[in-house]
C-alpha positions as CSV (number, residue, x, y, z in Angstrom):
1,X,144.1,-75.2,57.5
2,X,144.5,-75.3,53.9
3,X,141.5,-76.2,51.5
4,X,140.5,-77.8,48.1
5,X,138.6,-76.7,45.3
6,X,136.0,-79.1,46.5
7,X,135.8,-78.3,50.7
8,X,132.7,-78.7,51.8
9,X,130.9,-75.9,53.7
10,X,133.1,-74.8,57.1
11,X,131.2,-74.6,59.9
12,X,133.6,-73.7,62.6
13,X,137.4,-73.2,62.0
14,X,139.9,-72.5,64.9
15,X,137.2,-73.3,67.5
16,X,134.6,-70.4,66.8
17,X,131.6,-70.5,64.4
18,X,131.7,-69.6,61.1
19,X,129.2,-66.6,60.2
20,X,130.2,-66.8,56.9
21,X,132.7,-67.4,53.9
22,X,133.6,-66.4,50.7
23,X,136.1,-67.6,48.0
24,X,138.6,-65.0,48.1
25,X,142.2,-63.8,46.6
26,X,144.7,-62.1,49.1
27,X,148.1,-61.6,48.5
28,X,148.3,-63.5,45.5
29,X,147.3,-66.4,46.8
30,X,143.6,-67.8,46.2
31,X,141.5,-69.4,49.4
32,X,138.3,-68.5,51.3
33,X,137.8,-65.5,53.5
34,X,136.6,-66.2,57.1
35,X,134.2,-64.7,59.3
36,X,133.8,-65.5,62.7
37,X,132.7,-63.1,65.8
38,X,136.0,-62.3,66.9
39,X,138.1,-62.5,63.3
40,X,138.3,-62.6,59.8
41,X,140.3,-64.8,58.2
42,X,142.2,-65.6,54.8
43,X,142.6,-69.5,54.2
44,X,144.6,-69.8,51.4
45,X,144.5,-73.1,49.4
46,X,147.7,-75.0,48.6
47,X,148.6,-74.8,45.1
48,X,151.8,-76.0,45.0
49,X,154.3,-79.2,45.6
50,X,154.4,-80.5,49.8
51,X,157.3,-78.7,50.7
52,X,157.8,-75.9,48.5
53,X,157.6,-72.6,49.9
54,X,155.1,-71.5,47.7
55,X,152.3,-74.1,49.5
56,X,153.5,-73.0,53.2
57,X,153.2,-69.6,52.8
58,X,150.1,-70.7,51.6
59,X,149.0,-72.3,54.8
60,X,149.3,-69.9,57.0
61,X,146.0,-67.6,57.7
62,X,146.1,-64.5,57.4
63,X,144.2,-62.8,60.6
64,X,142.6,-59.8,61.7
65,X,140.7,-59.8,65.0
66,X,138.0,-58.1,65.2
67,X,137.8,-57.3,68.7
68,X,140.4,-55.2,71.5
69,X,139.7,-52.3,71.1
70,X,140.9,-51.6,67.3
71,X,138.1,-50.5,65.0
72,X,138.8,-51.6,61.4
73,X,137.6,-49.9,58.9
74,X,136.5,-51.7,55.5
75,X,136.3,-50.1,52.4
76,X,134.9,-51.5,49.1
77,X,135.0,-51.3,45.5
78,X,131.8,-50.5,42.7
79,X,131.6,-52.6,39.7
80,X,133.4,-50.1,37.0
81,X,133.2,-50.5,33.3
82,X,137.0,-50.8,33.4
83,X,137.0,-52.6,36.3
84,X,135.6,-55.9,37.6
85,X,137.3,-56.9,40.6
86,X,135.2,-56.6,43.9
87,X,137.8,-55.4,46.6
88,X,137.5,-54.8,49.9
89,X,140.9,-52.5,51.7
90,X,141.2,-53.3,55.2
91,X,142.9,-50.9,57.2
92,X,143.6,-49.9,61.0
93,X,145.0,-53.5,61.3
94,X,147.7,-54.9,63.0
95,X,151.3,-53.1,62.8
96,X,152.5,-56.5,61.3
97,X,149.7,-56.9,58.5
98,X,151.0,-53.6,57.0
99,X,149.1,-50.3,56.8
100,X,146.5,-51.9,55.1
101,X,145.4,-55.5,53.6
102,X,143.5,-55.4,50.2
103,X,141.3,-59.0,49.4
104,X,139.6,-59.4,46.2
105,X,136.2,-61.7,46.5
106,X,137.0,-64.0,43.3
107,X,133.1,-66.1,43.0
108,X,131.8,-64.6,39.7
109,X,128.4,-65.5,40.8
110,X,128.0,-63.5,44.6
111,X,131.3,-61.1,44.0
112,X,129.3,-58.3,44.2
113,X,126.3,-59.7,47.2
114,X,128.1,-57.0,49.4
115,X,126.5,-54.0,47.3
């Protein structure tokens, strides 16, 4: 499910509604964050050459369901004189996602809608 600079607006991806979007950075690699009602989703973008390893580890989402039973917490960053990344740290995830999963909203324009 990779996307482009110029994607237009998703409205469903995997089967399930899209509640909403945001252009996003996760793990290094740039893409949109997902929200539907059972997950959220990174999409990453691909960036490099078909074939390189770079652009399939680019392809594949990164998922966190929302729903059995975990409760994940979300924790987000303030706008800091030293500091303008807007992060959000995911954590109780899945055991294979790590302890936790930080993603950094990267639109300079709505970066900071979630405050």
């Amino acid at each position: 499910h990779p996307l482009s600079p110029t994607s237009q607006p998703m409205d469903s991806y995997d089967g399930e509604s899209v509640l909403a979007a945001w252009p996003a950075r996760c793990r290094k690699v740039q893409g949109k964050l997902v929200l539907t009602a059972t997950r959220l989703s990174h999409i990453g973008e691909a960036t490099a050459a078909p074939g390189d390893s770079a652009t399939q580890a680019a392809r594949a989402p990164i998922e966190i369901q929302l729903s059995g039973g975990k409760d994940v917490k979300f924790e987000f960053s303030k706008p800091k004189p030293d500091q303008d990344k807007a992060l959000v740290q995911l954590s109780n995830i899945e055991a294979s996602l790590g302890a936790r999963l930080i993603v950094e909203f990267t639109c300079p324009a709505n970066k900071w809608v979630h405050l």
